[in-house]
N, C-alpha and C positions, 0 to 999 in steps of 0.2 A: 574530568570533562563535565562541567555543570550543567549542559546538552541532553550530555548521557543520564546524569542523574534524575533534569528532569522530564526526559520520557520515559523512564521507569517508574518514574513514582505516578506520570500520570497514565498509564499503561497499568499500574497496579488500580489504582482506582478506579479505571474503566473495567476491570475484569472484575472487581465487586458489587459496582452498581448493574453489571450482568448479569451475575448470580441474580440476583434478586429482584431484575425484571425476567429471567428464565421460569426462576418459581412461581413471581406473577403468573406468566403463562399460562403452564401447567395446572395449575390450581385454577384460578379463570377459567381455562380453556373447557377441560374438565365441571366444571361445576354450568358453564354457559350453552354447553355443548357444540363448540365452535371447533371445526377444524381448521379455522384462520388462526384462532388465538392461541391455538396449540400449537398449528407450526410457527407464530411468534416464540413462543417459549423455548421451540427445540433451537428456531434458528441464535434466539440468545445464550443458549446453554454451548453450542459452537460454537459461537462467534466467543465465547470468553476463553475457550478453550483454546480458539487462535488466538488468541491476547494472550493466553500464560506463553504460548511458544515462543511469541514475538518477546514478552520480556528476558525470555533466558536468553535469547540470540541477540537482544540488546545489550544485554550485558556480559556475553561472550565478546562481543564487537570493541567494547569499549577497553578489556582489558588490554595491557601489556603485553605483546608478542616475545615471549620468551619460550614459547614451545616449539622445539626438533625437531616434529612431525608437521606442524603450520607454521610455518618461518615466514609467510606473508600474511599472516593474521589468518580472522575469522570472516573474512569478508566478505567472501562468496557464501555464507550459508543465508547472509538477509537475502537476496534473491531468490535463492532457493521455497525459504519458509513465507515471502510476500507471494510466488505461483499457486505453491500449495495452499496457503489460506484465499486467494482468491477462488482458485480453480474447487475449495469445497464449497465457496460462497456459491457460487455458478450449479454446483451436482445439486445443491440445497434445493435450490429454485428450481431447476427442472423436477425433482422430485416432487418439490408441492405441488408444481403443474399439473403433475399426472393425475396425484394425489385427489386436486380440485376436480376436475375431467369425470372421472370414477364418480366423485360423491355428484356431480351434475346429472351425470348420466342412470344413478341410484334414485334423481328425484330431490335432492337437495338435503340440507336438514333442519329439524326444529331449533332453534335457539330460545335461551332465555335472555332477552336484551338486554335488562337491566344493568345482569351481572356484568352483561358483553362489552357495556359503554362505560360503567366505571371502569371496566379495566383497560379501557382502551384511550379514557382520558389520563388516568392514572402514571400510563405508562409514557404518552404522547409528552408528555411534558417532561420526565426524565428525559428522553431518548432527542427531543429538542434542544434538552439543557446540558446533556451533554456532548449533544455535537457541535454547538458554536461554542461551549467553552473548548474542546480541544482544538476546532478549529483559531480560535484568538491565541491560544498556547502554542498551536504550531507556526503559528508567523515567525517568532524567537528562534524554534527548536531546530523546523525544517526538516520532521524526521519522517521518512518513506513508511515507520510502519504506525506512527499516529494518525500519516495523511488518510491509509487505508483503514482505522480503525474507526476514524472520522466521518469516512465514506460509509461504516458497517452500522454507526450510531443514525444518518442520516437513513439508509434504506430499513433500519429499524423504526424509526419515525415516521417514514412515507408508509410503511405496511398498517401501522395503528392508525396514521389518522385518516385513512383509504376506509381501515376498520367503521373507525366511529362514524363515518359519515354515512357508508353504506349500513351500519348497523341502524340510525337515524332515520334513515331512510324506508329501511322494510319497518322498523317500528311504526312508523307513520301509516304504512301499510297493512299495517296487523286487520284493524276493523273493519276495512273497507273492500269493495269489489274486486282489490288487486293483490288481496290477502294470500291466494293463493302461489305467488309469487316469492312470497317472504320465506320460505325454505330453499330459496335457489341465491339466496343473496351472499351466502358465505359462500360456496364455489366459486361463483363468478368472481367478487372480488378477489380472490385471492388467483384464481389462475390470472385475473388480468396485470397482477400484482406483479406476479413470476415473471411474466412475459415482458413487462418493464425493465426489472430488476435487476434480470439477471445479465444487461448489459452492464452495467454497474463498477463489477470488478474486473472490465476485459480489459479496461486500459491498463491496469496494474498489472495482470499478467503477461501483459501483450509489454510490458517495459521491463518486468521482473524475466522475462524469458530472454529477452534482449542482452541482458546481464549474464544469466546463465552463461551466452553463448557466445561471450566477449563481444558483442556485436560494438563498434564505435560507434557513440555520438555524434551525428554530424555538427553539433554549437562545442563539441569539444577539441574534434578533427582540425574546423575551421580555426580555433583559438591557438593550438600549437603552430598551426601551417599558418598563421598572421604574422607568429614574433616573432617563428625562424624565416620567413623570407624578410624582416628587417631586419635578422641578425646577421644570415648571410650577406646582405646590402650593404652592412658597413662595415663589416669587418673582413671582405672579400675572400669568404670560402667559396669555393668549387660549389658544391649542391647538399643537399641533407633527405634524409628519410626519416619518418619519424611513425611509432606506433602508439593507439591509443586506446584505452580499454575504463568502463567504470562498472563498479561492481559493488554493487551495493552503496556505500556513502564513501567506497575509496576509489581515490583513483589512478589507474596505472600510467606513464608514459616514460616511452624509450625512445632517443635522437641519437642518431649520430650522425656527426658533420664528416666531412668532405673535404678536408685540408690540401690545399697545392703544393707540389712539392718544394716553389720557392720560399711558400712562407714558412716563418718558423717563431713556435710556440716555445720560448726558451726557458720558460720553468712551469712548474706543477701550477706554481702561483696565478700565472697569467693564465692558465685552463680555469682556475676557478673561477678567477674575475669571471669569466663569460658563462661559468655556468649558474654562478650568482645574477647576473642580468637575466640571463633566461629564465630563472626562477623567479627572480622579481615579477618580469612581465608576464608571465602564467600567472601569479596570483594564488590564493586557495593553498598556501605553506600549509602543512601541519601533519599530524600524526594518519592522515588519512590519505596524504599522499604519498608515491611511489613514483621518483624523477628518476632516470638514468640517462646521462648524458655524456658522450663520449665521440674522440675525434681523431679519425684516423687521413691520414694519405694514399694508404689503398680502397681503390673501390670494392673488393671482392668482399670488405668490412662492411658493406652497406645495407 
């Protein structure tokens, strides 16, 4: 799968260029005395952490279904591990909030600018460059867990250059009447940061939970229930039912027709024929889907 290989390998790369805007952080955050910059660092030392998860479950996904115990793949665990990595992206940012809150309410704190804004240039350009480049890689890929790693590089950008502007800002402040000001500029920025933010990763959850919970797609429901009512139109069966389910990057669907008892299917052959059409008109063949198609003349089969 050259899909699969390449969201891992640029899934590997995004968790190294992590690491080492984490230590940025830390190191910055520390030496500037920024509790912005800090929780920059912790939120990239998570967010890489969710990117090794996301690798191993990429590449559980991709292998070979040959285990006894998962006889329909690994498919449901990408939903699973895109809730949980959103839903820590979300505790994150409430937690800075609080976080911001306290130190507002302590009076703010002293920063050392300087340090504050090269690291905030520093990192603003990493964290830009590598969210439109995964973004341009994922047009190709189409993969659920680069879209969200994409999402975690862009709200890593929006927190630094919120940083450096606000950090700009009180610097400009330092000397003047409104000086005393400038220790309340790293709370504020960053709870107003959170409060943004932390919408960020509800769509992915609010779709990964969807999956969870076999919920159907209505552009998928719609797309079965299109072909089989021209399937049954020309080929004049009685009626069909049909179930539809996607989970993760696979997806499942089960029909069955509705045969009258005058018609008759005189060999195996001629089922296929129509189960090959129907497959045709779905679209989307391949190792990710899961068609079952079958046709009976009793209803109580339906």
């Amino acid at each position: 799968m050259p899909e699969a290989t390449a969201e891992q390998r640029l899934l590997r790369l995004s968790i190294g260029v992590t690491v080492v805007v984490s230590l940025f952080g830390v190191v910055f955050g520390l030496l500037s005395g920024s509790l912005s910059i800090v929780f920059d660092g912790v939120f990239a030392a998570i967010d890489a952490a969710m990117s090794g998860l996301a690798l191993f479950v990429s590449r559980l996904v991709s292998r070979e279904t040959n285990n006894r115990r998962f006889q329909f793949g690994y498919w449901h665990i990408e939903p699973m591990v895109l809730a949980f990595n959103g839903g820590t992206l979300m505790l994150l940012c409430f937690y800075a909030f609080l976080n911001a809150v306290a130190s507002f309410l302590e009076g703010g704190r002293q920063l050392a600018f300087d340090w504050a804004i090269v690291y905030a240039v520093i990192v603003c350009v990493m964290c830009f460059g590598m969210f439109f480049y995964e973004l341009r890689a994922n047009r190709r890929i189409g993969s659920d867990f680069i879209r969200l790693d994409a999402q975690s590089w862009l709200m890593s950008a929006s927190i630094t250059s919120a940083l450096l502007v606000a950090f700009a800002i009180a610097w400009s402040f330092k000397d003047t009447p409104y000086g005393y000001l400038t220790p309340y500029a790293d709370p504020v920025v960053l709870a107003l940061l959170t409060i943004c933010l932390v919408f960020v990763p509800i769509r992915t959850v609010r779709k990964a939970l969807q999956e969870v919970l076999l919920m159907t797609p209505p552009e998928l429901d719609a797309q079965v229930r299109r072909v089989m009512d021209d399937i049954v139109a020309r080929h004049g069966f009685k009626t069909y039912t049909s179930y539809a389910a996607k989970v993760g990057r696979a997806q499942f669907i089960e029909i069955h027709v509705a045969v009258p008892e005058d018609k008759r299917l005189d060999n195996v052959a001629a089922a296929d024929a129509i189960r090959r059409e129907i497959a045709d008109a779905l679209g989307g063949e391949g190792p990710q889907r899961w068609l079952t198609i079958d046709f009976t003349a009793d209803p109580r089969w339906l």
